[in-house]
C-alpha positions as CSV (number, residue, x, y, z in Angstrom):
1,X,266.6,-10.5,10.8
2,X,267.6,-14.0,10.0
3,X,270.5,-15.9,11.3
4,X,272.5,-15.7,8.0
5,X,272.0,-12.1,8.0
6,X,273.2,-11.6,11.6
7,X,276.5,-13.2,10.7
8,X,277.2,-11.5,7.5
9,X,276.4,-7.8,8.9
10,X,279.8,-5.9,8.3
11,X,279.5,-4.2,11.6
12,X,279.9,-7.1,13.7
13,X,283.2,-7.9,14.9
14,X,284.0,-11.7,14.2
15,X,287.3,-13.0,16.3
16,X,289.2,-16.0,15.4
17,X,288.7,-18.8,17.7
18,X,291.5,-21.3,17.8
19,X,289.1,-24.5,20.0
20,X,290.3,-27.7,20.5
21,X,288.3,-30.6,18.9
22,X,289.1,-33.0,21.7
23,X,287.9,-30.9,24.4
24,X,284.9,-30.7,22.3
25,X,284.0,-34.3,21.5
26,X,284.8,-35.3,25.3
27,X,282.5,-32.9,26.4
28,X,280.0,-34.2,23.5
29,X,280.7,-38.3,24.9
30,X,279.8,-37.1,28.5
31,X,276.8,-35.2,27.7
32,X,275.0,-37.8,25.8
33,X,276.1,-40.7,27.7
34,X,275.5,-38.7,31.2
35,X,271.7,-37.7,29.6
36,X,270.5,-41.5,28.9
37,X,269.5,-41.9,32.7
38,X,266.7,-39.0,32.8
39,X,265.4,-39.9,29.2
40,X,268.6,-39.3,26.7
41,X,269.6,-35.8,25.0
42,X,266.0,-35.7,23.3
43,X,264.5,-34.7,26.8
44,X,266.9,-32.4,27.4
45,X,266.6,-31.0,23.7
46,X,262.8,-30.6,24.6
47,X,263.1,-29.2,27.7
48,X,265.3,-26.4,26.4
49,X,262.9,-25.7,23.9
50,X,260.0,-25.1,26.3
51,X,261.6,-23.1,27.8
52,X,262.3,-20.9,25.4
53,X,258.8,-20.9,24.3
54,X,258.2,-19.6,27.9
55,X,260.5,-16.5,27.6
56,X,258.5,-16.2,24.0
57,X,255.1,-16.2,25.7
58,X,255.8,-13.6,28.4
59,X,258.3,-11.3,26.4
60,X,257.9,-11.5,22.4
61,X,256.0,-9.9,20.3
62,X,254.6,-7.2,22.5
63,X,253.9,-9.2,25.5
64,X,256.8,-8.1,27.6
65,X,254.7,-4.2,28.2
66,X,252.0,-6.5,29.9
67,X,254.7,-8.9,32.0
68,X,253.8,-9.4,35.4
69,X,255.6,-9.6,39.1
70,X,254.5,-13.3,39.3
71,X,255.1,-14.5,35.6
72,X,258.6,-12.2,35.6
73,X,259.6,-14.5,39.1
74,X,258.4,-17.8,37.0
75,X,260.8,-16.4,34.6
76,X,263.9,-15.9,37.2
77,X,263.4,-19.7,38.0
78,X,265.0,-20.8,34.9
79,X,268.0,-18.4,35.1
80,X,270.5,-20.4,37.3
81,X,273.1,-17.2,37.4
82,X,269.9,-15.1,38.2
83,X,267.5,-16.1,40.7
84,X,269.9,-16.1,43.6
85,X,270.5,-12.9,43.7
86,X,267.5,-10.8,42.1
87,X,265.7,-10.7,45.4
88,X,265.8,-7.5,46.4
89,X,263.8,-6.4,42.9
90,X,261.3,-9.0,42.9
91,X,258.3,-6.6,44.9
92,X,255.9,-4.6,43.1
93,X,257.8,-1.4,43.7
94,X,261.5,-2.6,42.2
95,X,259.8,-4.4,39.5
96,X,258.2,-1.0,37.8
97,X,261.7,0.2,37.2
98,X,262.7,-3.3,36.5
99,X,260.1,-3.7,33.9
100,X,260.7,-0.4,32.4
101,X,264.4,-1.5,32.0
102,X,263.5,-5.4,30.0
103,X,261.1,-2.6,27.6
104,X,263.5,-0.9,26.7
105,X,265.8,-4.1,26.4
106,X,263.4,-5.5,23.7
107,X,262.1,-1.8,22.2
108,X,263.8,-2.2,19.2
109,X,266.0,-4.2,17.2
110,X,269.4,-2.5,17.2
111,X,272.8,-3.2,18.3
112,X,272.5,-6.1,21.2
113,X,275.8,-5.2,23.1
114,X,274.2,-1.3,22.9
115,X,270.6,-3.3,24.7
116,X,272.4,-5.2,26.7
117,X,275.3,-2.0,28.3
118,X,271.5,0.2,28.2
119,X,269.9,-2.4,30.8
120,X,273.1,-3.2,33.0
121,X,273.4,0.6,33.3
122,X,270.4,0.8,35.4
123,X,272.2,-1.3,37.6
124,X,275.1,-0.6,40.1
125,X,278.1,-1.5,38.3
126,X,279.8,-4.1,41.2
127,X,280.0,-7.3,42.0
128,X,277.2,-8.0,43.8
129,X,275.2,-7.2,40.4
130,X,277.0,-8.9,37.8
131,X,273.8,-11.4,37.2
132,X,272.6,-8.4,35.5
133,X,274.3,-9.0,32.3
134,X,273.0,-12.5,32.5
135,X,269.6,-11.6,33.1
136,X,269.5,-9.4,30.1
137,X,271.4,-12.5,28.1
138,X,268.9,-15.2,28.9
139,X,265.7,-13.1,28.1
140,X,267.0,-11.8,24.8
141,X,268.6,-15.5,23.8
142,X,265.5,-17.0,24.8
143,X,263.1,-14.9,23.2
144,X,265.1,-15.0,19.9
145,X,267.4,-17.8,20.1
146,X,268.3,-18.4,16.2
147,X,269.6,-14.3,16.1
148,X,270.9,-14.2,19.6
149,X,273.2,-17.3,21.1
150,X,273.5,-17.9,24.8
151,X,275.8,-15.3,25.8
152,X,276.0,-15.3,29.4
153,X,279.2,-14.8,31.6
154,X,280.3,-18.4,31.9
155,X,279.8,-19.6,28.3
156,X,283.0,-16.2,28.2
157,X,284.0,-13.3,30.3
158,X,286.6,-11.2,29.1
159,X,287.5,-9.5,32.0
160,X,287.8,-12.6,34.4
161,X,289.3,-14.6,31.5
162,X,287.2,-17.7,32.5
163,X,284.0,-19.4,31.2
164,X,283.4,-22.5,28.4
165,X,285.5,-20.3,25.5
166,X,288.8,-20.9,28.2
167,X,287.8,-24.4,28.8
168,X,287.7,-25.1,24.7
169,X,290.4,-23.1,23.8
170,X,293.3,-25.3,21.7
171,X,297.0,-24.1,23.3
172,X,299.4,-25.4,26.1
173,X,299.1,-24.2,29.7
174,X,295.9,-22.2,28.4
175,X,295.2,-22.2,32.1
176,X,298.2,-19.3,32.6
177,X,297.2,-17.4,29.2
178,X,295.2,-14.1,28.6
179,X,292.7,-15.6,25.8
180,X,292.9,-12.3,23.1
181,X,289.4,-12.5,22.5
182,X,286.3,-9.8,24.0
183,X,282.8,-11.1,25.1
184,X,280.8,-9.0,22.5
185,X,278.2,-10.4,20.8
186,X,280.1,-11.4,17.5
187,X,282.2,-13.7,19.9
188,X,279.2,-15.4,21.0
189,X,277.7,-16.0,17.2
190,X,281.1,-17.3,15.9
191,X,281.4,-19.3,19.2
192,X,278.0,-21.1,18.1
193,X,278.7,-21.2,14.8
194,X,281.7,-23.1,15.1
195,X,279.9,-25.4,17.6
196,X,277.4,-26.4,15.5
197,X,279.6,-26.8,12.3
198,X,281.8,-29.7,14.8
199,X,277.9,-30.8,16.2
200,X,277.0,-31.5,12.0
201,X,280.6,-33.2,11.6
202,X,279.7,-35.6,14.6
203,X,276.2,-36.5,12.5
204,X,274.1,-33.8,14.3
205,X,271.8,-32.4,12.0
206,X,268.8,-32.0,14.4
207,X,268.0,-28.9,16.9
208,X,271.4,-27.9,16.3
209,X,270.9,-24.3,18.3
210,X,269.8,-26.6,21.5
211,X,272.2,-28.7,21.1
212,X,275.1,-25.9,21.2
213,X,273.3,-24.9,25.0
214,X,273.4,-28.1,26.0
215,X,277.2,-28.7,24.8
216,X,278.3,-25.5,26.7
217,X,276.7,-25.7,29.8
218,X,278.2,-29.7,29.8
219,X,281.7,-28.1,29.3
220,X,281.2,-25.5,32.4
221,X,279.8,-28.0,34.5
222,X,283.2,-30.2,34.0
223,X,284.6,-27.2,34.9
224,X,282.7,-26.7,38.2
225,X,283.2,-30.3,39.1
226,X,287.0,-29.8,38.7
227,X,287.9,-26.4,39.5
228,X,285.2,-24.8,41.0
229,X,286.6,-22.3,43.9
230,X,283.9,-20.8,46.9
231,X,281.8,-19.0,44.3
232,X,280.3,-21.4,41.9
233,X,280.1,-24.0,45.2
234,X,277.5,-21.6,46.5
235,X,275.4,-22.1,44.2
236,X,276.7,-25.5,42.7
237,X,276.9,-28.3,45.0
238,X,278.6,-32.0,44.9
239,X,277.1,-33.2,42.1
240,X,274.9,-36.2,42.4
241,X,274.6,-37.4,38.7
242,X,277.0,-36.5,35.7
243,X,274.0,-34.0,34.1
244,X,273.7,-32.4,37.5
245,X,275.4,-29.1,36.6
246,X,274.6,-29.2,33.3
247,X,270.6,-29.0,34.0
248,X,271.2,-26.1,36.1
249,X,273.2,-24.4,34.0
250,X,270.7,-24.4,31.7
251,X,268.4,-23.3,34.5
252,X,266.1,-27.2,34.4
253,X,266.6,-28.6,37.3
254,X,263.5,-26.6,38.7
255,X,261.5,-28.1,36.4
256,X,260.2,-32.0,36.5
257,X,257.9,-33.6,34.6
258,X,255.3,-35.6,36.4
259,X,251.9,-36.4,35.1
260,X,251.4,-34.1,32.4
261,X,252.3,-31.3,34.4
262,X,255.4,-29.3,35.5
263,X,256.6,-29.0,38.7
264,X,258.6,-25.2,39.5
265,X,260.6,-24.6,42.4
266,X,260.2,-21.0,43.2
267,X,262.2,-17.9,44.1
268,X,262.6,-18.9,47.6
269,X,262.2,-22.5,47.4
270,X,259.1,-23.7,47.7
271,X,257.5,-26.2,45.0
272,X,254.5,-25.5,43.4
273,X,252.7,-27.0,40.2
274,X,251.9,-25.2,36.9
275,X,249.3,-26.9,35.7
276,X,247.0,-26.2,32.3
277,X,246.5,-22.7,33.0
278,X,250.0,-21.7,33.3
279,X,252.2,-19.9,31.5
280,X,253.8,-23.6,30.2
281,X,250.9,-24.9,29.2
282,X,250.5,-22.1,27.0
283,X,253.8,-22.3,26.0
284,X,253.4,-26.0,25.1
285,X,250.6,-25.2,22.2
């Protein structure tokens, strides 16, 4: 199903979004300007891009009933929100039912908030599991990112009222207001939409879809740099460039290029190198 298509469907509840232009274009300023150091936005546009040619590789078109412990943990490594906390499923007796649950979250091609409820299901519903809904987020997004936009919990969450939708959002005090809006997945797809039409406005005409990722996680990294409370600082520290956040966000900053190849941080911390037999070099051709 094409992008166009997805919009138009008449099942798909499209909200109005009242976003503020300035917030936007500040957030647009810092992002290129902070990107120039490590390359300028272009790298960043690439790197996204791999990545999601990764997720393609070990998930689409029929791959994902073959998907292994050790590519599914390569996997984890670029899902910031995600590889914290997935520990406790990533040995070969978790990861069966694991697996079963990302089959069925790619089985067929019917309503994604119905996928996305089916996988989390499987999953205690508390706290200490609400990377679940991103996991399921980041594979479908990057598997099919021109049908499915980024909707993880801090581009919006409903329930805790907080994530780049709140930071965007054009009112007074919008810090002390209940934003009307749910976090299905017609939110996310008017969210993107209206992105890119203010990205084509500034002269963007380019990897529009990337640069939408890019632009969102910039906006929730300003917001971890200026109000981030105990949560986000375990996992995001004092930043040491302007793009810090923003990488890791994304779920890049375990990836550096250096001599053709690609170096990978793992699950518990340890750097090693995937080199030309990897799963990025195949997703590179």
């Amino acid at each position: 199903m094409s992008l166009l298509s997805a919009l138009t469907k008449p099942d798909i509840d499209r909200p109005v979004l009242e976003l503020s232009g300035d917030a936007i274009r500040t957030a647009l300023q810092i992002m290129i300007t902070g990107s120039e150091d490590l390359g300028g936005i272009e790298r960043y546009v690439d790197a996204v891009k791999l990545k999601s040619a990764m997720f393609q590789q070990a998930l689409g078109n029929g791959a994902v009933d073959k998907l292994e412990l050790e590519t599914f943990m390569g996997l984890c490594t670029f899902m910031a929100t995600v590889r914290r906390r997935i520990g406790d499923w990533l040995n070969t007796e978790s990861f069966a039912d694991l697996h079963d649950g990302i089959r069925e979250l790619f089985a067929d091609d019917s309503n994604v908030d119905a996928r996305i409820d089916a996988f989390c299901a499987r999953f205690p519903n508390d706290k200490k599991h609400r990377w679940v809904r991103d996991l399921a987020t980041e594979m479908l997004h990057n598997v099919d990112p021109e049908r499915i936009p980024l909707m993880n919990r801090w581009i919006w969450d409903a329930r805790a009222n907080t994530g780049v939708l709140r930071e965007i959002w054009h009112g007074d005090d919008v810090d002390h207001i209940r934003i009307p809006v749910g976090d299905a997945y017609g939110t996310y797809l008017v969210l993107r939409e209206e992105l890119s039409q203010f990205l084509s406005d500034e002269g963007v005409f380019r990897d529009v879809l990337q640069y939408v990722d890019i632009l969102c996680a910039q906006v929730y990294a300003q917001y971890i740099c200026e109000q981030g409370g105990s949560y986000l600082r375990t996992d995001f520290s004092a930043p040491e460039d302007p793009m810090q956040h923003t990488r890791r966000l994304l779920g890049l900053d375990g990836v550096q290029p250096r001599n053709g190849k690609m170096r990978l941080k793992s699950i518990d911390g340890e750097a090693f190198v995937l080199d030309d037999s990897s799963l990025i070099s195949q997703a590179k051709n």
